[in-house]
ROSE-4610 file (N, C-alpha, C; in Angstrom, 1 decimal, always signed):
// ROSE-4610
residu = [X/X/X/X/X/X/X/X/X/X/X/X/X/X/X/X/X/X/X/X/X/X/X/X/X/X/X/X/X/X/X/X/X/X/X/X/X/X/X/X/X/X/X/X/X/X/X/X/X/X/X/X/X/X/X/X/X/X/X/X/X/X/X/X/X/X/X/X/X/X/X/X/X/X/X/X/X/X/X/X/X/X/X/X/X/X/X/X/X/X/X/X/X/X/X/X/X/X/X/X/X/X/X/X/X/X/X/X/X/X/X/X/X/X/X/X/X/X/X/X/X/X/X/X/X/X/X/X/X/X/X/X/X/X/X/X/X/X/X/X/X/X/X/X/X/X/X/X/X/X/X/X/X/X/X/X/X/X/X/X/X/X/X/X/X/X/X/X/X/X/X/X/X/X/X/X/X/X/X/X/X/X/X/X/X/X/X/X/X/X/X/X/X/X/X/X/X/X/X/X/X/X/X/X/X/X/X/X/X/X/X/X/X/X/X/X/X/X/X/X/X/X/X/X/X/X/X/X/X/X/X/X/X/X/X/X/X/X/X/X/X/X/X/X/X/X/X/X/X/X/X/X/X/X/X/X/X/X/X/X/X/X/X/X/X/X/X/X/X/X/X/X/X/X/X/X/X/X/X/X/X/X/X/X/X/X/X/X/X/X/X/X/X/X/X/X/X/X/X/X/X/X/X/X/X/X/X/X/X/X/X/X/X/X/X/X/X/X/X/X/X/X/X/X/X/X/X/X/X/X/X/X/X/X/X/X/X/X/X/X/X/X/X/X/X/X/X/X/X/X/X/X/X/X/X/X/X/X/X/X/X/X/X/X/X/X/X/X/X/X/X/X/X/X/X/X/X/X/X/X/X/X/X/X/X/X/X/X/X/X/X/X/X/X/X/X/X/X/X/X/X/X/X/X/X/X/X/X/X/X/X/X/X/X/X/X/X/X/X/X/X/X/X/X/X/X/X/X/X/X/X/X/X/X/X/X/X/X/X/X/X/X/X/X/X/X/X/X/X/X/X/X/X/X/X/X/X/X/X/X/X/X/X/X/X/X/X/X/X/X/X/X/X/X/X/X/X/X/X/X/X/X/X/X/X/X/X/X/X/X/X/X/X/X/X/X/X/X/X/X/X/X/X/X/X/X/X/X/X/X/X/X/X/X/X/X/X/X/X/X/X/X/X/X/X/X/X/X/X/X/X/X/X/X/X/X/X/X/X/X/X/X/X/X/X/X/X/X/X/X/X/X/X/X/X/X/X/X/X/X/X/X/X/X/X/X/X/X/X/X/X/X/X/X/X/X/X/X/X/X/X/X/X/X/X/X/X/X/X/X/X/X/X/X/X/X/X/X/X/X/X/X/X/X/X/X/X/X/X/X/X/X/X/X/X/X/X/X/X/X/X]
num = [1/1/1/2/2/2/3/3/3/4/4/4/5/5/5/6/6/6/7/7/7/8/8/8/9/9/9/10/10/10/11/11/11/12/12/12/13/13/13/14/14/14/15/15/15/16/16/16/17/17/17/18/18/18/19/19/19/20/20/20/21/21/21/22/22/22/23/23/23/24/24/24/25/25/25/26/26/26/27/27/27/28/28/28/29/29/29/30/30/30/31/31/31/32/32/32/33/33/33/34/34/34/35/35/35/36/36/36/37/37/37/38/38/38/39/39/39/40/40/40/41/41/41/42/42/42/43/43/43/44/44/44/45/45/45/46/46/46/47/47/47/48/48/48/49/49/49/50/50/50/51/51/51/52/52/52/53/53/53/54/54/54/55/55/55/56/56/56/57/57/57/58/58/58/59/59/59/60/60/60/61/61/61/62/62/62/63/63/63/64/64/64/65/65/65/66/66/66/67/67/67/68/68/68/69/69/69/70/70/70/71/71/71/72/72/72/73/73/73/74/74/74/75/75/75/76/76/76/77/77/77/78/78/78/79/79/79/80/80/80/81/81/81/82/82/82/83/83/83/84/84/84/85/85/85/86/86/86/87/87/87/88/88/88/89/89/89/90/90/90/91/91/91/92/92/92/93/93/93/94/94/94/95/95/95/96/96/96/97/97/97/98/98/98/99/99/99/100/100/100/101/101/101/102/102/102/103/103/103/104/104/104/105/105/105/106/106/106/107/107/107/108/108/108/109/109/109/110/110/110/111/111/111/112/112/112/113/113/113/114/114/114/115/115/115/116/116/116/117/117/117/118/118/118/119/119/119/120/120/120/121/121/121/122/122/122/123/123/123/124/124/124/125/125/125/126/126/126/127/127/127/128/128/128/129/129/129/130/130/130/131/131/131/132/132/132/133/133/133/134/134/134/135/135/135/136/136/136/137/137/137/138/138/138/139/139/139/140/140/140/141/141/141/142/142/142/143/143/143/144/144/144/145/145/145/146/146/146/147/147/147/148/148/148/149/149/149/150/150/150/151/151/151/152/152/152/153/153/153/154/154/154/155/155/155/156/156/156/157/157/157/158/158/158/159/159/159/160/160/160/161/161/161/162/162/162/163/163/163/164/164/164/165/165/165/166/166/166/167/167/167/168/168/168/169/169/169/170/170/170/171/171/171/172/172/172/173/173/173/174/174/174/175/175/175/176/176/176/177/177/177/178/178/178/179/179/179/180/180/180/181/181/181/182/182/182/183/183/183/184/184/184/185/185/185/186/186/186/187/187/187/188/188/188/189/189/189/190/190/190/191/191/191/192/192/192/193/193/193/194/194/194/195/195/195/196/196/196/197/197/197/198/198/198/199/199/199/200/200/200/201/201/201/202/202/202/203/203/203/204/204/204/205/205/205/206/206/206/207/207/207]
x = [+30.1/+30.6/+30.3/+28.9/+28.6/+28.1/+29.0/+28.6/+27.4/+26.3/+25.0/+25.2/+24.8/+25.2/+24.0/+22.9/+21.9/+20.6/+20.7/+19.9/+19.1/+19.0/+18.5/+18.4/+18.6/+18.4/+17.2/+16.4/+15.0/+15.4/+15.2/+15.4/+14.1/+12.6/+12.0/+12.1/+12.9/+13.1/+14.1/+14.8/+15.8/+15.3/+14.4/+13.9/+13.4/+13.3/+13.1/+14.0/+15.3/+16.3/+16.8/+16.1/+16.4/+15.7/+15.9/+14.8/+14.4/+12.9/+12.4/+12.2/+12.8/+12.9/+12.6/+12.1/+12.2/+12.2/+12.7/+13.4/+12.6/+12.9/+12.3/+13.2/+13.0/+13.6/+14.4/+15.6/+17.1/+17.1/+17.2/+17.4/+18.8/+19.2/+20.7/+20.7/+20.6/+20.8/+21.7/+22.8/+24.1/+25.3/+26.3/+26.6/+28.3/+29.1/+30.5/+30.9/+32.2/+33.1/+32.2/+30.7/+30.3/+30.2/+30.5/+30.6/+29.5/+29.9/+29.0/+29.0/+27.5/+27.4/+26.5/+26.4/+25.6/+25.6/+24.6/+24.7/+23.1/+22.7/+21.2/+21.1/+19.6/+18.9/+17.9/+17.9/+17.3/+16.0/+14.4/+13.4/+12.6/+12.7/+11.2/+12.5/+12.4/+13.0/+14.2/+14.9/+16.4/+16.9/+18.4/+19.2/+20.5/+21.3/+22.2/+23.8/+24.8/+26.1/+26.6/+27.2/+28.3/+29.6/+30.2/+32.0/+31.6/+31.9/+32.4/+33.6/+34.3/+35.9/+36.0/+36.9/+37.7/+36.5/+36.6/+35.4/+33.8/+33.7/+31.9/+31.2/+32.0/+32.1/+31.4/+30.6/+29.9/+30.5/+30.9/+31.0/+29.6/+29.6/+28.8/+29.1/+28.8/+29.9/+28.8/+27.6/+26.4/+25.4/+24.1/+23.1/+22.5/+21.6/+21.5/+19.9/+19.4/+17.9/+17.4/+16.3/+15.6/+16.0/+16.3/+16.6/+18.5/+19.0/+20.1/+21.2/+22.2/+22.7/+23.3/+23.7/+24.4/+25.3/+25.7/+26.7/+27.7/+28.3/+27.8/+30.0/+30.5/+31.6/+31.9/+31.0/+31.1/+30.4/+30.6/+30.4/+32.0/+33.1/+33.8/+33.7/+32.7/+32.2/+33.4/+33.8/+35.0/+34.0/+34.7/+34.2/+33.6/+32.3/+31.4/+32.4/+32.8/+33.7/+32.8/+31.5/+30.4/+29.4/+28.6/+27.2/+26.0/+25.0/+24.1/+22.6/+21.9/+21.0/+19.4/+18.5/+16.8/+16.9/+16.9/+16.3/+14.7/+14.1/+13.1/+12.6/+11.6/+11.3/+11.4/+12.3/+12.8/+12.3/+12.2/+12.3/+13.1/+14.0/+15.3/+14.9/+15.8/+15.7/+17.6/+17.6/+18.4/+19.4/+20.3/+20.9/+22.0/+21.7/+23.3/+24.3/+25.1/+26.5/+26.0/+25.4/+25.1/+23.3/+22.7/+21.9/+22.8/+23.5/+24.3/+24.8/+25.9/+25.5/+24.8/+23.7/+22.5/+22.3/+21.8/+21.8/+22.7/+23.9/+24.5/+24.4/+24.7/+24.7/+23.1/+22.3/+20.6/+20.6/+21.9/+21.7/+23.2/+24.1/+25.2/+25.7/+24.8/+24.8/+24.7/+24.4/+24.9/+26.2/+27.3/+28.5/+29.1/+28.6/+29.0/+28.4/+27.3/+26.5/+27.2/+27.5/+28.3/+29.9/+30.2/+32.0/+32.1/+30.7/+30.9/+30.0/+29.2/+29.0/+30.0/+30.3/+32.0/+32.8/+33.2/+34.1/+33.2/+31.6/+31.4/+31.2/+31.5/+31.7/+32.7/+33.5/+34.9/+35.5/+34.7/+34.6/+34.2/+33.1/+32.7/+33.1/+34.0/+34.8/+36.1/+36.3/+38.0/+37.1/+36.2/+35.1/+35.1/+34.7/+34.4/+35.8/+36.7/+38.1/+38.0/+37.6/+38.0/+36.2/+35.3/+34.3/+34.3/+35.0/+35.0/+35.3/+35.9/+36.8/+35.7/+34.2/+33.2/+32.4/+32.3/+31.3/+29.8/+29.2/+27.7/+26.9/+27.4/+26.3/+26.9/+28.5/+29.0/+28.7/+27.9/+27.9/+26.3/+25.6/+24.2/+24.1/+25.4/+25.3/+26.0/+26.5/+27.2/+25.8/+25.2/+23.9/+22.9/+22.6/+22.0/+22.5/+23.5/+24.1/+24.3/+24.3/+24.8/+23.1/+22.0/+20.9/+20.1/+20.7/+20.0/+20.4/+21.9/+22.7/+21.8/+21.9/+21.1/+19.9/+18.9/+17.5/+17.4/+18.5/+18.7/+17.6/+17.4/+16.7/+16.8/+16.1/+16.4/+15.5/+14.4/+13.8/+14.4/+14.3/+14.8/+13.9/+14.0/+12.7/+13.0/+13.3/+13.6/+13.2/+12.8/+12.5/+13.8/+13.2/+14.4/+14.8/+13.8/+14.6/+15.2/+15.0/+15.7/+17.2/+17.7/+18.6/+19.7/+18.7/+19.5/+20.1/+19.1/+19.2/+20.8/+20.7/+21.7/+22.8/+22.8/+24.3/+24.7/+24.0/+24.6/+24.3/+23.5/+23.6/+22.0/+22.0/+20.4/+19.7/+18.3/+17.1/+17.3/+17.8/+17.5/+18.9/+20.3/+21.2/+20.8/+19.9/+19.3/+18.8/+17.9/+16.5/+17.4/+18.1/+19.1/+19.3/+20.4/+21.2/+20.0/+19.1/+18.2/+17.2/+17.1/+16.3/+17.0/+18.5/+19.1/+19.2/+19.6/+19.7/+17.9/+17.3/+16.1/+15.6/+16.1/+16.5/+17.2/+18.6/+19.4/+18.7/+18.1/+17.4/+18.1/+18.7/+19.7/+18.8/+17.5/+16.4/+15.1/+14.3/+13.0/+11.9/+11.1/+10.4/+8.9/+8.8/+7.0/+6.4/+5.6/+4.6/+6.2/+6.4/+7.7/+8.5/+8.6/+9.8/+10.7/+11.9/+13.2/+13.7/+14.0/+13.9/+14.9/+16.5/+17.5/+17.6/+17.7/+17.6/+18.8/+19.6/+21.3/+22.1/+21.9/+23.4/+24.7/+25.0/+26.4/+26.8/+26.0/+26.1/+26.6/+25.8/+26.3/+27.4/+27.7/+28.7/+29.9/+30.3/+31.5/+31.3/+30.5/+30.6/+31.1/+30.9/+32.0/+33.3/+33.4/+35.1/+36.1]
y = [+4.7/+4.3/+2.9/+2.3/+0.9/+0.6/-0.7/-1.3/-1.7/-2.2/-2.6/-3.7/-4.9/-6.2/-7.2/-6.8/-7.2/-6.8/-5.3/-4.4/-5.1/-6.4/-6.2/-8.4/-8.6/-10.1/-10.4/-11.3/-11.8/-12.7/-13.0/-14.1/-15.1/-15.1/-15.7/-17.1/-17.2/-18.8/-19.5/-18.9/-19.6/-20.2/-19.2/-19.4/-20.7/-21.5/-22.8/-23.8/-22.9/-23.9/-23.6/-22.3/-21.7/-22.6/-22.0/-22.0/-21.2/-20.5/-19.3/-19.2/-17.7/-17.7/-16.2/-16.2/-14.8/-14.6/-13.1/-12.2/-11.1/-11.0/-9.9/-9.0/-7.6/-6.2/-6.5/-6.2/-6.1/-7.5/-9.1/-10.1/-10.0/-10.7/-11.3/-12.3/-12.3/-13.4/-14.2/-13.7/-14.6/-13.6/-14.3/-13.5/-13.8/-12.6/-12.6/-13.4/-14.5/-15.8/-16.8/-16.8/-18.2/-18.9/-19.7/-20.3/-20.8/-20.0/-20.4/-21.4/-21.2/-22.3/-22.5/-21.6/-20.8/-19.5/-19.0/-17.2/-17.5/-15.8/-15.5/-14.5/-15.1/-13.4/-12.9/-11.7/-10.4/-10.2/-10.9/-11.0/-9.7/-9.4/-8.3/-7.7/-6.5/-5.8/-5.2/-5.3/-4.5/-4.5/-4.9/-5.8/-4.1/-4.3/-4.0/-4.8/-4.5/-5.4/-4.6/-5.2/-4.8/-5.7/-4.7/-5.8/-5.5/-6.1/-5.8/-6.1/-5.1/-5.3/-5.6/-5.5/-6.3/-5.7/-4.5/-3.6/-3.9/-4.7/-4.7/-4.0/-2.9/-2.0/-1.8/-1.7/-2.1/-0.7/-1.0/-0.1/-1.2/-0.1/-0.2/-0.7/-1.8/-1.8/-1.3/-2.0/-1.7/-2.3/-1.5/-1.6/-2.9/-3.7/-4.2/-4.4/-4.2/-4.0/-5.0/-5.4/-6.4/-6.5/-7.9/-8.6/-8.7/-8.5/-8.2/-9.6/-10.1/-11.0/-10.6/-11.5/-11.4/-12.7/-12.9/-13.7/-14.0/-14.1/-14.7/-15.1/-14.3/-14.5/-15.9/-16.4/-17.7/-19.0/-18.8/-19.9/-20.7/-20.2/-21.3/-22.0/-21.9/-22.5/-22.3/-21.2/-20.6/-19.2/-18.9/-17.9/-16.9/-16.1/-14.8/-13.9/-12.9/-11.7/-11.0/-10.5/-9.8/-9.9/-9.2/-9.7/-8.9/-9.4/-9.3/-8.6/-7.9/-7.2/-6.9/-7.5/-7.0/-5.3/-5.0/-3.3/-3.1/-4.0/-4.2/-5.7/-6.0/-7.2/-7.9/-8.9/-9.4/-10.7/-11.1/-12.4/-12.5/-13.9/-14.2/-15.2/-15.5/-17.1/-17.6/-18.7/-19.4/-20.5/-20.4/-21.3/-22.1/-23.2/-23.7/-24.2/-24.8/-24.6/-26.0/-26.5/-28.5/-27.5/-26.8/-25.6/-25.2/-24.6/-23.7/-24.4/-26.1/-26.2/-27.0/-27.6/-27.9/-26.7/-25.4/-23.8/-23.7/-24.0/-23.8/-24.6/-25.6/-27.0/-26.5/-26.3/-26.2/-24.7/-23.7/-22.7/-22.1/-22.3/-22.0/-20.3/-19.9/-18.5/-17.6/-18.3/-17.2/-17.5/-18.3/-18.0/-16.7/-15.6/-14.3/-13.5/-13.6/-12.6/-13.0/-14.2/-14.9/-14.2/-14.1/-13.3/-11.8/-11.7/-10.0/-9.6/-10.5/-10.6/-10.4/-11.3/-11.2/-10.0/-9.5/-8.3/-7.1/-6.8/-5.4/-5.6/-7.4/-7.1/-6.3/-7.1/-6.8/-5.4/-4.3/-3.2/-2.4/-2.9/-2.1/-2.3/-3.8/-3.5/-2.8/-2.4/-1.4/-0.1/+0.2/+1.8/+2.2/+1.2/+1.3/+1.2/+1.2/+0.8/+2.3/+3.3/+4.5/+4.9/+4.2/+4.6/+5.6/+4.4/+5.4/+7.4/+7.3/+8.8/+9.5/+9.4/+9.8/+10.8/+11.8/+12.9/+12.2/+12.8/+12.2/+12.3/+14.0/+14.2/+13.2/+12.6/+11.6/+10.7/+9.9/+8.9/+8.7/+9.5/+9.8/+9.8/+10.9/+11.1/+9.9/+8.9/+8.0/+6.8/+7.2/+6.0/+6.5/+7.2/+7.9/+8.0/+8.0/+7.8/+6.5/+5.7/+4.3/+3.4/+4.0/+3.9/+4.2/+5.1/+5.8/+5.2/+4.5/+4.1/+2.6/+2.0/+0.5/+0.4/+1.6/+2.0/+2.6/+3.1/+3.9/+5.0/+5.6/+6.9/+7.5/+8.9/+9.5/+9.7/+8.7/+8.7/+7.7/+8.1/+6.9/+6.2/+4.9/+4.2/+3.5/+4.5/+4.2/+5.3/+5.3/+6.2/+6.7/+7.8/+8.2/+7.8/+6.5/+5.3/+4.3/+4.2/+3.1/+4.0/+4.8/+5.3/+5.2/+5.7/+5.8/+4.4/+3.6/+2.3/+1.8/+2.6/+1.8/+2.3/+3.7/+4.6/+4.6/+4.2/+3.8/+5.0/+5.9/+7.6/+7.4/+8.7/+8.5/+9.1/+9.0/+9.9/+11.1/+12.1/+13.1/+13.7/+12.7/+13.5/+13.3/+12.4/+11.9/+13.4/+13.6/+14.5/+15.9/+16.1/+17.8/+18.1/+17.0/+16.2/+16.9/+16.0/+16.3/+17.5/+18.0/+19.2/+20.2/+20.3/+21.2/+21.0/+19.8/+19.5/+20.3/+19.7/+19.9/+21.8/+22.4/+23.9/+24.3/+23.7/+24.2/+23.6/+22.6/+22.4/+21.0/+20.8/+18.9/+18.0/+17.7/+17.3/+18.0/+16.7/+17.3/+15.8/+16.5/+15.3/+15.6/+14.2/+14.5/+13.2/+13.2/+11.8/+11.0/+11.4/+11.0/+9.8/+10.1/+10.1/+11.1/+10.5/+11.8/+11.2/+12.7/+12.5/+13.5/+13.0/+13.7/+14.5/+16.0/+17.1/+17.1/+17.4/+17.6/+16.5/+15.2/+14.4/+14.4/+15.4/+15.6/+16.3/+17.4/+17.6/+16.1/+15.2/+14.1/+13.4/+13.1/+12.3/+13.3/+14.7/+15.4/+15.8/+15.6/+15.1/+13.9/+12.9/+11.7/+11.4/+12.5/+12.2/+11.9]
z = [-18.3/-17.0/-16.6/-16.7/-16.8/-18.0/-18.1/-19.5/-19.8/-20.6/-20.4/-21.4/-20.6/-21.6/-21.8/-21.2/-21.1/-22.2/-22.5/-23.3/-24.2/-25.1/-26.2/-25.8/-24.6/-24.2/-23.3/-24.2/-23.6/-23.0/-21.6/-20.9/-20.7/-20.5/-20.7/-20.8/-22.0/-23.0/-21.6/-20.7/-20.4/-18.9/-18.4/-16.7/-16.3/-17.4/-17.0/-16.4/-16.7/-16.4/-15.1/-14.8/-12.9/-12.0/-10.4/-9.4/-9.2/-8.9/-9.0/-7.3/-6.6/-5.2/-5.1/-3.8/-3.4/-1.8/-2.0/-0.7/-0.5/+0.8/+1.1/+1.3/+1.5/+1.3/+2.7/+2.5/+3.2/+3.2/+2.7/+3.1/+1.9/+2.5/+1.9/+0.7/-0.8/-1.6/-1.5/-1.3/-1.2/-0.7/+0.3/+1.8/+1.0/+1.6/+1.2/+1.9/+1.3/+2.3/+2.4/+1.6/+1.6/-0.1/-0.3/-1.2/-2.4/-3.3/-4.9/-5.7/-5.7/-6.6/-7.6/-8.3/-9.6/-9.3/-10.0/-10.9/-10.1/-10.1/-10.2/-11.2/-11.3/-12.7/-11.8/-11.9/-11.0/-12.5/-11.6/-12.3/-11.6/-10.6/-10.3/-8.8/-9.0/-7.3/-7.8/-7.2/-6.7/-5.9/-6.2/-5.0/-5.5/-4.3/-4.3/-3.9/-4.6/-4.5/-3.7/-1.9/-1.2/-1.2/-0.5/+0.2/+1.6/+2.7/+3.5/+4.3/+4.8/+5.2/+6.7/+6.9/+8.3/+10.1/+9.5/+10.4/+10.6/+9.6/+9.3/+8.5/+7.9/+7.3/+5.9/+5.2/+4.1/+3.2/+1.6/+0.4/-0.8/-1.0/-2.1/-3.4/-4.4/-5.3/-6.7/-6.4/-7.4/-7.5/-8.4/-7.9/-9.5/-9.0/-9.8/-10.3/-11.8/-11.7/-12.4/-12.9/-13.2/-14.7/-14.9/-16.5/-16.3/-15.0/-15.0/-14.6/-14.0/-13.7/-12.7/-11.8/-10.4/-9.5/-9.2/-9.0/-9.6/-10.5/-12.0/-11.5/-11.2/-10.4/-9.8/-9.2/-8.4/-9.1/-10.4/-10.8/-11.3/-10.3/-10.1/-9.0/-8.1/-6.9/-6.2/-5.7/-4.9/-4.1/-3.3/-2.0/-3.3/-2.2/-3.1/-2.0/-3.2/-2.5/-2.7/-2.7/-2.2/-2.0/-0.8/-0.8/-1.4/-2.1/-2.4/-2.0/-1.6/-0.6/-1.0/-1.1/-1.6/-0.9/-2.0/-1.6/-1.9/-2.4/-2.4/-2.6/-2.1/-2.3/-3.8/-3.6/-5.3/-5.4/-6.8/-7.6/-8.2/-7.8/-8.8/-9.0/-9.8/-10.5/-10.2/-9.7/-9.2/-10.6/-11.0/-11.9/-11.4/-11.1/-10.5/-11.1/-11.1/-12.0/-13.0/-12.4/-13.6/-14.4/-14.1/-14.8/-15.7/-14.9/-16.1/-17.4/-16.9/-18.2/-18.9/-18.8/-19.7/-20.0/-19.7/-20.5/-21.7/-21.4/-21.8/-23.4/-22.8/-23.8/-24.9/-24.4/-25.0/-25.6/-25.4/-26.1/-25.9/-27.0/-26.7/-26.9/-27.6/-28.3/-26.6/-25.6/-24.0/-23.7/-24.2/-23.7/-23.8/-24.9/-25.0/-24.2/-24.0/-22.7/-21.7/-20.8/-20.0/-20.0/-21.2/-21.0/-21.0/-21.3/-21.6/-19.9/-19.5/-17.3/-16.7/-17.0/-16.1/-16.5/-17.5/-17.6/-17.4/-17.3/-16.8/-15.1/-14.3/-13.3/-12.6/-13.3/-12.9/-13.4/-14.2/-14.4/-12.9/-12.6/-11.6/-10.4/-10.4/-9.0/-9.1/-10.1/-10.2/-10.5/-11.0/-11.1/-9.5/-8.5/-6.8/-5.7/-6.4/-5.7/-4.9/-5.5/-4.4/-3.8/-4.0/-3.5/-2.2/-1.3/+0.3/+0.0/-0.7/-0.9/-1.5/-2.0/-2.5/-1.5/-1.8/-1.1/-1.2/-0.4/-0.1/-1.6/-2.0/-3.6/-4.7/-5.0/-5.6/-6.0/-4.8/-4.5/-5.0/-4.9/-5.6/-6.6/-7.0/-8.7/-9.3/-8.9/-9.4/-9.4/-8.6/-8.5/-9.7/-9.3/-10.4/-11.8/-12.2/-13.7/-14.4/-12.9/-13.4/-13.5/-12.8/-13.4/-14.8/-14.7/-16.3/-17.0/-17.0/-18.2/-18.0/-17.3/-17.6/-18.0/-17.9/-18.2/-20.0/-20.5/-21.6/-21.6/-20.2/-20.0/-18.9/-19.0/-17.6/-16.9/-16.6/-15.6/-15.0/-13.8/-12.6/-11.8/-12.1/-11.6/-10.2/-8.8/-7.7/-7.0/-5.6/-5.0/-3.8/-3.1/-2.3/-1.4/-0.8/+0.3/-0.4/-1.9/-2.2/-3.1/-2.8/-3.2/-1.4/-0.6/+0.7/+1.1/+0.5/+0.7/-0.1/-1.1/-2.0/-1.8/-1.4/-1.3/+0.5/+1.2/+2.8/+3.5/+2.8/+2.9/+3.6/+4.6/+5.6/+4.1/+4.8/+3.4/+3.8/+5.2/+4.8/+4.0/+3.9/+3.4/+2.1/+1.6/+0.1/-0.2/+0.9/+0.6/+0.0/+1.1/+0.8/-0.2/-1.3/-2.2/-3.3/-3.2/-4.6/-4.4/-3.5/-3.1/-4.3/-4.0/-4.4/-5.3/-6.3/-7.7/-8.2/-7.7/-8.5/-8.7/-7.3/-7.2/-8.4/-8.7/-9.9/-11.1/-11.6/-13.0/-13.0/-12.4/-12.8/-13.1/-11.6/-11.8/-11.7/-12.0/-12.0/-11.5/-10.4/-9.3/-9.9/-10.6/-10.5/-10.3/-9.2/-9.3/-8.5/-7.7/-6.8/-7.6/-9.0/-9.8/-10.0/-10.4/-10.4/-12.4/-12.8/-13.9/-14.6/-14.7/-15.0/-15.9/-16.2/-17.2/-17.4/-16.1/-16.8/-16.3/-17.4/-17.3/-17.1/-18.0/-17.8/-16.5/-15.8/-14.6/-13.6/-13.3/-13.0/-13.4/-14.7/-15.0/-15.0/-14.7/-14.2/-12.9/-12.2/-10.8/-10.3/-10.8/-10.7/-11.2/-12.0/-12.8/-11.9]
């Protein structure tokens, strides 16, 4: 369901060519309708990707976790069609577009991580086109699947406000949600980790 294009990329060598910044939990990295001008890499935390529409109205588009990329859209220095969110207190690293290319120039072998960014973006914003039409357990199980997949396991390394946090959903519709999964065998909570038994239960709940 999400592509994972990051899996087997040490970033380390490259953070020198960032600014190294941080947010605190619910601050804004970069606001929809203001204007880009580099990418970030998501070093420590968890941000989540919204839209918001004519209402004020926030969808969810995805969650993004550490070693990951984000903006990466606005590096034609044209409007961010979404905003960015600390679900927990993060460290990014900042690249601006004249960064980007010295990076680029000093290691050309990221132009393919770079084209293969862009297309599992733009995956997940045609994956999210019907988000709103998502039942509350959907929307969980879609968070939840699309975590494991970037982790290549099934423990889920988030807790149950930072799931509420991410799906727009209160904690106790969170709490219900996995009470009952954990009731039928789906999951399994220990040491207030959640740690998926039946996958596929999930991934044909979002079909």
């Amino acid at each position: 369901m999400v592509t994972l294009y990051e899996e087997v990329f040490n970033w380390d060598t490259y953070l020198q060519f960032g600014k190294r910044e941080f947010f605190k939990r619910r601050q804004a990295i970069y606001t929809q309708g203001t204007c880009g001008e580099g990418f970030y890499f998501l070093h420590k935390g968890l941000v989540r990707i919204v839209s918001v529409n004519a209402t004020r109205k926030e969808r969810m588009l995805n969650i993004v976790i550490p070693n990951q990329l984000l903006g990466v859209q606005s590096l034609d220095q044209k409007e961010h069609f979404t905003t960015a969110i600390a679900v927990k207190d993060s460290v990014v690293y900042h690249f601006s577009c004249e960064q980007f290319k010295e990076l680029i120039k000093a290691h050309p072998e990221l132009c393919r991580l770079f084209s293969r960014s862009v297309i599992h973006k733009m995956k997940i914003l045609l994956d999210r086109i019907n988000l709103d039409a998502l039942t509350s357990e959907q929307k969980i199980a879609q968070l939840l699947q699309n975590v494991c997949y970037e982790y290549k396991n099934y423990e889920v390394p988030i807790n149950q406000q930072d799931i509420a946090s991410c799906t727009g959903l209160t904690r106790i519709t969170v709490y219900k949600a996995l009470k009952v999964w954990e009731e039928d065998g789906v999951i399994a909570i220990h040491n207030r980790k959640y740690y998926i038994k039946k996958p596929d239960f999930l991934k044909n709940l979002v079909k």
